[in-house]
VODO-274803 format. One record per residue (C-alpha): x, y, z. Coordinates in steps of 0.25 Angstrom, whole numbers, plus 5000, padded with zeros to 4 digits. Example, Ala and Ser with C-alpha at 12.3 -4.5 7.8 and 13.67 -1.06 7.14 Angstrom:
<sites>
504949825031/505549965029/
</sites>
This chain:
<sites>
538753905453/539753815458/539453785473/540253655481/541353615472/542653585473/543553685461/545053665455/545553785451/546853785442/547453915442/546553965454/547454055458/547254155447/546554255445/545354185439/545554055445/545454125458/544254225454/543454095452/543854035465/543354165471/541954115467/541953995470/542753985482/541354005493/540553885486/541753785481/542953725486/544153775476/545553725476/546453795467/547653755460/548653855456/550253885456/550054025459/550854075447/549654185447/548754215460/547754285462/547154215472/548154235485/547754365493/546254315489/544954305501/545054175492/546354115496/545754095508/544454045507/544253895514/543653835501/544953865494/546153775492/547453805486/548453705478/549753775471/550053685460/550353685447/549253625436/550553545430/550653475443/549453375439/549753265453/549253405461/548253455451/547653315452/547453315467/547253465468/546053425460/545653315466/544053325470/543853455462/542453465456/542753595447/544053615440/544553755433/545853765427/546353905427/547953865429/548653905418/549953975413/549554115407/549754275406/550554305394/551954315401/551754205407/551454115393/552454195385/553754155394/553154015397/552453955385/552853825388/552253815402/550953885397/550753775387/551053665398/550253725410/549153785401/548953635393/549553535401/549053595415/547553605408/547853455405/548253405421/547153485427/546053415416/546753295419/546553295434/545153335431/544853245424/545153145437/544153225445/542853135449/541953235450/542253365441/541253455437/541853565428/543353585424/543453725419/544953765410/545353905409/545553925393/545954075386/545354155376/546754155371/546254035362/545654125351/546954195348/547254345344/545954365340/544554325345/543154405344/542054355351/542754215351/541954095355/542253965360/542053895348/542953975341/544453935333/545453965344/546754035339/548054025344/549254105341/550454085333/551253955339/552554005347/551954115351/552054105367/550754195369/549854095363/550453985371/549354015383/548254005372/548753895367/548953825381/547553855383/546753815372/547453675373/546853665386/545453705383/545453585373/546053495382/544853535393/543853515381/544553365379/544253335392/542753375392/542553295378/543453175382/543553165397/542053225399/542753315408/541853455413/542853555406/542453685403/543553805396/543353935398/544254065390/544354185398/544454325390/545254395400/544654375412/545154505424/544854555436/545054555451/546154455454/546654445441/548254425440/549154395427/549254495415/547854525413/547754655406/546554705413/547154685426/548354745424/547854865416/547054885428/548154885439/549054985431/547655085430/547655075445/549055105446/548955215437/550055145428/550155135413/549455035405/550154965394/549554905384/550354815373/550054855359/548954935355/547854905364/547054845353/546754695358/545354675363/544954585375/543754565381/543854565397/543254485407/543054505422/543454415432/542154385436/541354365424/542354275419/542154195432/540654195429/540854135417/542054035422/541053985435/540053945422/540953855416/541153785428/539753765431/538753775420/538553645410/538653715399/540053735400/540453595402/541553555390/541453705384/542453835383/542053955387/542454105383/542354195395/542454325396/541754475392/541654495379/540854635381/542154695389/543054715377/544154795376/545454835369/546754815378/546754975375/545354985381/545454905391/546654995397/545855135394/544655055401/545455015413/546255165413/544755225413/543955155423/544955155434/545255295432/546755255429/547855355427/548455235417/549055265404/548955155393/550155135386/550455055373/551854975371/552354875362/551654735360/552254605356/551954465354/550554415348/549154475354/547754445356/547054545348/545554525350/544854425360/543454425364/542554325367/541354265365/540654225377/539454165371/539654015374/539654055390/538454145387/537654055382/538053905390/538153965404/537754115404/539054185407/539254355403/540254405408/539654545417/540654645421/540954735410/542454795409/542454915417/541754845430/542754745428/543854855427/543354905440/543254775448/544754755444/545254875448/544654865462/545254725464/546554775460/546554905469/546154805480/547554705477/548454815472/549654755482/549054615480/549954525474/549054455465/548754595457/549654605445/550854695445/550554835439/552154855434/551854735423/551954765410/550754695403/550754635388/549354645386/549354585371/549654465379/548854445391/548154325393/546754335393/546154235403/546454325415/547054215424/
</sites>
């Protein structure tokens, strides 16, 4: 699908950033760019693969951005600040990284001679609390202004706009895609799926904020990817967004946990505690605008994907890049892009 080129990846050390380089890494020569704040990459086959090069820097830093970039064919910018912790105790950086870094990394784009497709990492946080069967084209919805939660969403959105200016204006090959949380093997963060599935293997108790109510729909790794290497190289995504995820594996947050409790055979007990702050009730997509302009469904259903998971983990339980089992999850907050 994408053979011979030369691909930027912002944020490559993460856990999709890194997934995607995966598969592209035997055909392409990929350099990525990332601060390391999250890794998933070192301990990887692929650290050490000839075709991959490595820069530490910071998408602020827009001098080293520019000549990291230099000669890149296909840009995909996954850096961003994220996971719910993270964005509450530093709203301020979220906005700066999520808006102005999106802006340097279009910018040295832009200056690139022979640029085939730029691809920005959006969030199905754009459609708010509640969203059923969302589609693209549909009103986004921010939350309540000073709430720190929302300030992710609201990075994010800017910067989706801000790709889709510099397609109109600029003729720039931008594509936006919005995961809908996106898990799997190499997955890092505060991905509830991942962390639900660790403390099952450990035999420890899963907690769950609130009463378990909140729908998701969940997406594997490597559908997601599917659907991402799509957007970087079919036509008919140049100068659109794109929801991607599984809109036939829904489930509760509740669910989810006696899903994971009973496929792994786990000794877990769930547990409910107290919840604050604002949540996101409801939220799956449509994924009929992929379906129908490049042909991506997503394949792996819930429990295989479970599964897959639970093998990877078993394999890194020592491995630095798995998340600690001890920490306490707010899942009425969890980001839902995976990263």
């Amino acid at each position: 699908m994408i053979h011979g080129k030369k691909v930027f990846i912002t944020g490559g050390a993460g856990f999709i950033g890194s997934t995607l380089a995966e598969r592209l890494i035997d055909n392409n020569k990929i350099t990525i760019f990332d601060d390391f704040r999250r890794d998933s990459l070192s301990g990887r086959p692929l650290a050490e693969h000839p075709n991959l090069k490595i820069i530490r820097g910071d998408v602020m830093d827009y001098p080293a951005l520019k000549t990291a970039m230099a000669g890149s064919q296909v840009v995909v910018h996954c850096a961003a600040i994220a996971g719910i912790d993270t964005v509450i105790l530093r709203p301020t950086e979220t906005m700066r990284v999520n808006m102005i870094g999106t802006a340097k990394v279009l910018e040295a784009a832009a200056t690139l001679g022979k640029l085939e497709r730029f691809v920005d990492f959006s969030t199905s946080e754009v459609f708010g609390q509640s969203a059923f069967r969302s589609e693209e084209s549909d009103t986004t919805r921010i939350g309540a202004v000073g709430e720190a939660r929302w300030t992710y969403a609201v990075s994010k959105l800017a910067a989706e706009h801000l790709t889709k200016a510099y397609h109109q204006e600029f003729g720039l090959p931008t594509v936006s895609v919005r995961p809908f949380n996106v898990y799997g093997p190499g997955q890092v963060g505060e991905g509830a799926m991942i962390v639900f599935i660790q403390r099952a293997l450990a035999g420890e108790d899963i907690e769950i904020h609130g009463d378990g109510n909140q729908i998701r729909a969940w997406c594997y790794v490597d559908d997601f990817i599917d659907g991402l290497l799509l957007a970087l190289s079919h036509p008919n995504a140049v100068g659109e967004s794109f929801n991607i995820g599984n809109a036939r594996a829904v489930l509760t947050i509740y669910g989810l946990a006696q899903t994971v409790v009973r496929v792994l055979g786990a000794s877990s007990t769930i547990k409910f505690v107290q919840r604050s702050g604002p949540d996101v009730e409801l939220r799956v997509p449509s994924v009929q605008k992929a379906r129908d302009l490049f042909g991506f469904e997503a394949r792996v259903d819930l429990e295989e994907g479970i599964r897959h998971t639970a093998d990877w983990l078993r394999a890194h339980l020592n491995d630095k890049t798995t998340p600690r089992s001890g920490r306490r999850l707010s899942l009425h907050a969890v980001t839902s892009d995976g990263n």
